[in-house]
C-alpha positions in Angstrom: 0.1 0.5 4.7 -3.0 2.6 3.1 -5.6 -0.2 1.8 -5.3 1.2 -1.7 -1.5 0.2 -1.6 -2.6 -3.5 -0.5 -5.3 -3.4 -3.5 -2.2 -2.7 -5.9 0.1 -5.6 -4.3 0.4 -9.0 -6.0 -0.6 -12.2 -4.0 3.1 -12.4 -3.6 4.0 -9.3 -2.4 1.1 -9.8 -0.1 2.8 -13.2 1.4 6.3 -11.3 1.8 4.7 -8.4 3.9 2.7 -10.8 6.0 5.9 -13.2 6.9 7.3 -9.6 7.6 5.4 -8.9 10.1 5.1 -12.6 11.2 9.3 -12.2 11.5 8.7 -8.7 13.7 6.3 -10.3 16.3 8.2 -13.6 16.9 11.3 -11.5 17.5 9.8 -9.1 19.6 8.2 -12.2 21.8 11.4 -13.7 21.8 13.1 -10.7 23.5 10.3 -10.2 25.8 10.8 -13.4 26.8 14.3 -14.2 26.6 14.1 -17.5 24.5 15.7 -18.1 21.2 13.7 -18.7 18.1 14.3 -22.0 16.3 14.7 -21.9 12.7 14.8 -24.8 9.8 18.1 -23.3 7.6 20.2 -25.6 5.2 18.6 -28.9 6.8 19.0 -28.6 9.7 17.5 -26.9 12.9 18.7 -24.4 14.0 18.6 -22.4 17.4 18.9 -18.5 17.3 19.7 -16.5 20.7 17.5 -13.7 21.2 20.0 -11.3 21.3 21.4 -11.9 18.1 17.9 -11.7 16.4 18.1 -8.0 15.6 21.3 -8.6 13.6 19.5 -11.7 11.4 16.4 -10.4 10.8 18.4 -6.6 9.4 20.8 -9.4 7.4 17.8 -11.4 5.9 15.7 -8.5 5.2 18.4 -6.8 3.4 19.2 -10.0 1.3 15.8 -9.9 0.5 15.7 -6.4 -1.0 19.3 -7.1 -3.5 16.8 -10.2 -5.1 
């Protein structure tokens, strides 16, 4: 991202694209590694295999982008 586009970006915007990348390196270190990644969703905790993290991070990011 060019630093004039992160001088245009709300606070907001700024907090979505840094959990973004958060999202991208825990997944990638769970693969590496072969553990899941545990999750707080609807109350409860909840445990994610690593191979089905590719799938729920294209699902969430897509939700994201219909709000």
């Amino acid at each position: 991202m060019t630093e004039k586009r992160i001088a245009d970006m709300s606070l907001g915007e700024k907090a979505d694209a840094a959990f973004r990348r958060a999202m991208k390196k825990v997944i990638q270190r769970a693969k590496d590694t072969g553990t899941p990644v545990i999750v707080w969703e609807d109350g409860a905790i909840k445990e994610i295999p690593c191979d089905q993290l590719d799938a729920l991070a294209a699902e969430r990011l897509s939700e994201e982008d219909s709000d």
